[in-house]
C-alpha positions in Angstrom: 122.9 6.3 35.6 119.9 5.0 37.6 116.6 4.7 36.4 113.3 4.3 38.2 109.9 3.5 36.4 106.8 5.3 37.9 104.1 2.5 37.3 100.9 3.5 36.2 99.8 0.7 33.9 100.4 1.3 29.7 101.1 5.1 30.9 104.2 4.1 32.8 107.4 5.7 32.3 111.3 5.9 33.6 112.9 8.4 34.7 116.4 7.9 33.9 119.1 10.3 36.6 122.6 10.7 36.2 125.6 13.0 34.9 125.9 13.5 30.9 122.4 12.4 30.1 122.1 15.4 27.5 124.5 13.5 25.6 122.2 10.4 25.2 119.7 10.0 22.7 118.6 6.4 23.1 117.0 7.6 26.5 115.3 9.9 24.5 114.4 9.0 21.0 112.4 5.9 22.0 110.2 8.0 23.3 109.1 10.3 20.4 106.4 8.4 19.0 106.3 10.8 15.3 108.5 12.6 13.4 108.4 15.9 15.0 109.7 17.3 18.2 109.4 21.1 19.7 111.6 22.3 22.5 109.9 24.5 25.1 112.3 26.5 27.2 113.4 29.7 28.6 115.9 32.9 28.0 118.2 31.4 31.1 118.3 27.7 30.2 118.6 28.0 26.0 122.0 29.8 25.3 123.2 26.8 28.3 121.3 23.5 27.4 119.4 24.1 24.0 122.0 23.0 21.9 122.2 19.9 23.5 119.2 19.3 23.6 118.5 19.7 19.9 121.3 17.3 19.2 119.5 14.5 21.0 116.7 15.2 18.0 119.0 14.6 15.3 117.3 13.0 12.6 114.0 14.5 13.7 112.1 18.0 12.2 112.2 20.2 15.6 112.1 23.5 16.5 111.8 25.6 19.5 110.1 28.3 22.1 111.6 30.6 24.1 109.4 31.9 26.7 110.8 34.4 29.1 112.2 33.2 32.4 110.1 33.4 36.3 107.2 32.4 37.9 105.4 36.0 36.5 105.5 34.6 33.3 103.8 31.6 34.4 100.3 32.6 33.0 97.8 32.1 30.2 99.1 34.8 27.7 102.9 33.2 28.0 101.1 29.4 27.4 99.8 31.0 24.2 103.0 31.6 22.9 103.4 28.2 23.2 99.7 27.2 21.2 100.6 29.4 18.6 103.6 28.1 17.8 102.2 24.8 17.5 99.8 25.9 15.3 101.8 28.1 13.1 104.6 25.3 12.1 101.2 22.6 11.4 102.2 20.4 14.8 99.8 17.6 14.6 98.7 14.8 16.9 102.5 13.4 16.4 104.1 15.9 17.8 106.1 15.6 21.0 106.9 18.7 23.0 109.8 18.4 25.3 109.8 21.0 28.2 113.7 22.0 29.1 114.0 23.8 32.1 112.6 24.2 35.6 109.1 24.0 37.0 107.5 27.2 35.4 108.3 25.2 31.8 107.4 22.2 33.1 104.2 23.1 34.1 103.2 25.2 31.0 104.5 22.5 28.5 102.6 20.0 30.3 99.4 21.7 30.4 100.0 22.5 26.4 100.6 18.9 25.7 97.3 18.1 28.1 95.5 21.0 26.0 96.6 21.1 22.2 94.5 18.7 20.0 93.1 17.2 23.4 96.3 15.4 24.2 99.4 15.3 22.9 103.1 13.5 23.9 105.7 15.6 25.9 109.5 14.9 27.7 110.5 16.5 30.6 113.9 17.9 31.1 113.8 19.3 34.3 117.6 21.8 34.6 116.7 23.1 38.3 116.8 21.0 41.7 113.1 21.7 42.5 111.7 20.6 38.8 114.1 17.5 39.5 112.7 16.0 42.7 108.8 17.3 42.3 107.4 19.2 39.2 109.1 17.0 36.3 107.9 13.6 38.0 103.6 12.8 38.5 101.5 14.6 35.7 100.5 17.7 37.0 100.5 20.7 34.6 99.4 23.7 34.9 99.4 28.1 34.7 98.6 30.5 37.6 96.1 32.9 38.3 96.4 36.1 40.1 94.2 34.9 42.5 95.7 31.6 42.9 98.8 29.0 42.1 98.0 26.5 39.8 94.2 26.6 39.7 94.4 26.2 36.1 95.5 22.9 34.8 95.5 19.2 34.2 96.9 15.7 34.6 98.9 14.6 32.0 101.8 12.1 32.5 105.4 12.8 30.2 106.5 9.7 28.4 109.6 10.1 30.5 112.1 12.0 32.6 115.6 12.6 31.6 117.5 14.2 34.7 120.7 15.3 33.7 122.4 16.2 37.1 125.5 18.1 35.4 122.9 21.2 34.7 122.7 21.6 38.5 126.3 23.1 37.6 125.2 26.3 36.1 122.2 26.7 38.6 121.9 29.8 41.1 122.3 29.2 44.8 118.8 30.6 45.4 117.5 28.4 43.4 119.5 25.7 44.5 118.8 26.2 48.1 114.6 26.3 46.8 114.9 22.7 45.3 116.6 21.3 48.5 113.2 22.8 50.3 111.3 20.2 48.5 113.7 17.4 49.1 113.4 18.0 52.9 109.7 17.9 52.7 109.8 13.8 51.8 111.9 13.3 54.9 109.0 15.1 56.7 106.3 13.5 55.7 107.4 10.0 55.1 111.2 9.6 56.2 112.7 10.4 58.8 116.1 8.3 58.1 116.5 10.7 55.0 115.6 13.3 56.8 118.6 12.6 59.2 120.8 12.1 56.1 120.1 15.8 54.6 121.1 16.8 58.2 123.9 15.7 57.7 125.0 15.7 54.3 123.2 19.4 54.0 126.9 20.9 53.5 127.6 18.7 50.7 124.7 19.0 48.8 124.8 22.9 49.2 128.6 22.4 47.7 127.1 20.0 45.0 129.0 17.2 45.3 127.6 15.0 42.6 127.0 11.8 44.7 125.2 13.4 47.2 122.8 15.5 45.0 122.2 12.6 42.7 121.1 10.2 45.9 118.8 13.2 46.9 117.1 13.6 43.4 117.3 9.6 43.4 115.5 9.0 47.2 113.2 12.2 46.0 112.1 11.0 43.0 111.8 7.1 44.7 109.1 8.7 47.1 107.0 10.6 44.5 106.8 7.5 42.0 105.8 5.5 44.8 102.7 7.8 45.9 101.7 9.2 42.6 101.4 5.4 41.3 99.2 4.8 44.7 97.2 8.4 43.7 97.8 9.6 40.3 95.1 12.2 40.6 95.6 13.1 44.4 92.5 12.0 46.0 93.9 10.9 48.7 97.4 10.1 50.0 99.0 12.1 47.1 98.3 15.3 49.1 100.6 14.3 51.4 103.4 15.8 48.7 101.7 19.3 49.4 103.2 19.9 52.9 103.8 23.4 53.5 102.1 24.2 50.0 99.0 25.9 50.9 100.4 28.6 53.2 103.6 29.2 50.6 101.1 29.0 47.5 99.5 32.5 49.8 102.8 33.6 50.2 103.7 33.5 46.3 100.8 34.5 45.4 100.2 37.8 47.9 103.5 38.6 47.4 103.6 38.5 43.3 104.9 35.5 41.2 108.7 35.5 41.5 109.4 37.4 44.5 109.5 34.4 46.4 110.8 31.3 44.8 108.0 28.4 45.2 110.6 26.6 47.3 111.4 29.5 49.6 107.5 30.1 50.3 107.3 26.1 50.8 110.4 26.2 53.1 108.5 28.8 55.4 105.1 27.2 54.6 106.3 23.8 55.9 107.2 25.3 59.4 104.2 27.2 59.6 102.3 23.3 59.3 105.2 22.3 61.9 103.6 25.1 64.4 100.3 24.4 63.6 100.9 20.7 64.3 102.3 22.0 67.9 99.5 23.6 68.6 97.4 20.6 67.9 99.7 18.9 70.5 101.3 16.5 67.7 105.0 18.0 67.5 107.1 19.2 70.5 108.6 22.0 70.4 111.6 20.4 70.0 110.3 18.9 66.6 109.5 22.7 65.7 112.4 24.0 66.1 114.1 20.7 64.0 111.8 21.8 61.0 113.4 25.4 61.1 116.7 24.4 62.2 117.8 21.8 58.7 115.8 24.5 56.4 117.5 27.4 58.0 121.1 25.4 57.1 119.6 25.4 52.9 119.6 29.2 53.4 115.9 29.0 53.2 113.5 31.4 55.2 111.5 30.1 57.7 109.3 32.9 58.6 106.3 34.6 56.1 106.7 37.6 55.1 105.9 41.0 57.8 103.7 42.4 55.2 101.6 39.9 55.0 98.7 39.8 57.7 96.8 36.5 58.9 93.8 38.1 56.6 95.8 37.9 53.6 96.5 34.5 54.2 92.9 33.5 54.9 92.0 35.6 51.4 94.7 33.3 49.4 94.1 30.0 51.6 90.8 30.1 50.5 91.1 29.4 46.7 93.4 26.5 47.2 92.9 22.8 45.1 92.3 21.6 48.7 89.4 23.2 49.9 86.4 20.3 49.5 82.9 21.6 49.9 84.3 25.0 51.2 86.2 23.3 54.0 90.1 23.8 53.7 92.1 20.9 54.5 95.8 20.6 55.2 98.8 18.3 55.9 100.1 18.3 59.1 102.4 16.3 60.9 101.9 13.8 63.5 105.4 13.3 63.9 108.8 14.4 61.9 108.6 11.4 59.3 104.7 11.0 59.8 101.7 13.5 57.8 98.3 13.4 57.6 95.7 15.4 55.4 93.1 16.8 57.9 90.4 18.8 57.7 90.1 18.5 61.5 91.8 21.2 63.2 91.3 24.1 65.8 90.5 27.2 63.4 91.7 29.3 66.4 94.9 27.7 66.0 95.4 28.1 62.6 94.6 31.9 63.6 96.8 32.1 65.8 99.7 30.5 63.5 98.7 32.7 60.8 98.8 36.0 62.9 101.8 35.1 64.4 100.7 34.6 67.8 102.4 31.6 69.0 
């Protein structure tokens, strides 16, 4: 096991990675300040991982919601299920809520934690690659909107991070492929020696060979705790994280919650910054086609959907968290290991990427 501890003052907290971790309490029990616990998970990861889970509460009153599974469900009716729950079995201030599953659970047990007698404890127990090296790790929590990703949320920190990498065993390729989206986008913005590495272990990782997954949640996770403990609340450099994010947050939501996984629409996303960052005369073309080329060998698309016109994208881009006064901003790249949050650049340019002109 290795453990990093994402420093943020009396609301720091580890998060511990390794192989068997379910079966480990003391990583978990410390953490659960009352007497109560309630599981928040999903119809795919409970008949796999709930079991387990429950047995790390030994000793404790719990009990358990199972919302259904996808980012369609990821909305204010579903979160409900999770209020009344609470509600109905007398949950108090005590209570910790520990969120089992992927990002979609994550997020929504987060955001009911932020939410439910204005603030309550909750453990993350991220089960998919993508939840492992972004969503489970920095505080954000939230639901979507039909007319945008999530707009509705909150900051709220987990008292830690248990990141057992044996459920990466029962997880789809798909999905696999969509976490490995986000674990490229670090070596963009801020690393270009990892990025080389994924290069070059890709195959393995794709395989899941434990030691090379568990460095990648490891480096992944290293990168986020060091810029959300420099920008908990993303006012400046934490943005950085949301490479690719603004176009594949148009894609998911123009193309309906779940037809794209979030790290197939970032995969694509990402590139589409690459090309914008060409025509800004930052990348080569060379660079470009690099950005496409490592994605492409995760099995990840790297061009937006035909149905979807530059308008549609301008319609979606336009309720982002990143537009400031009305003005959109968006990470770019200066270079393959170097971003930058801008707000400065050529609107025809962006036309152009968006219509597919380039």
């Amino acid at each position: 096991m290795q453990t990093l501890n994402l420093d943020l003052g009396e609301r720091s907290y580890p998060i511990h990675i390794g192989q068997g971790l379910l079966q480990q309490s003391e990583l978990v029990t410390p953490h659960i300040k009352g007497k109560s616990a309630v599981v928040v998970t999903n119809t795919t990861v409970a008949p796999l991982y709930l079991e387990a889970t429950q047995r790390l509460l030994t000793g404790l009153k719990h009990s358990t919601v199972i919302l259904p599974d996808g980012e369609g469900y990821k909305n204010l009716d579903v979160l409900n299920q999770i209020y009344t729950h609470l509600l109905e079995s007398k949950a108090d201030r005590k209570t910790t809520l520990i969120a089992l599953g992927g990002g979609v659970v994550g997020d929504m047990t987060g955001y009911a934690a932020a939410s439910y007698q204005r603030g309550i404890n909750f453990i993350q127990i991220p089960t998919t690659l993508l939840a492992m090296v972004d969503s489970s790790v920095g505080g954000k929590t939230g639901v979507n909107h039909p007319l945008g990703k999530n707009m509705i949320g909150a900051f709220h920190q987990p008292q830690c991070v248990l990141i057992d990498t044996d459920s990466l065993n029962t997880l789809a390729d798909r999905e696999l492929s969509a976490g490995i989206a986000e674990v490229v986008k670090y070596g963009l913005i801020r690393d270009p020696a990892f990025l080389q590495w994924l290069d070059t272990n890709m195959d393995r990782l794709l395989a899941r060979d434990p030691e090379a997954l568990t460095y990648a949640i490891f480096r992944s996770c290293e990168h986020k705790a060091e810029v959300v403990a420099a920008d908990e609340r993303e006012s400046g450099q934490r943005a950085l994280l949301n490479l690719g994010h603004t176009f594949g947050h148009a894609i998911e939501a123009a193309m309906g919650y779940g037809n794209w996984l979030h790290g197939e629409a970032v995969a694509t996303g990402m590139v589409m910054a690459a090309e914008l960052s060409q025509q800004m005369g930052w990348l080569a073309a060379d660079d470009v086609a690099y950005t496409r080329h490592i994605l492409q060998r995760a099995n990840l698309p790297v061009d937006p959907p035909t149905q979807m016109t530059g308008e549609d994208f301008t319609r979606y881009m336009s309720v982002d968290k990143k537009v400031m006064d009305g003005t959109l901003r968006l990470i770019l790249m200066k270079s393959l290991g170097e971003s930058i949050v801008t707000a400065d650049f050529d609107p025809a340019a962006l036309k152009r990427v968006l219509n597919r002109e380039i």
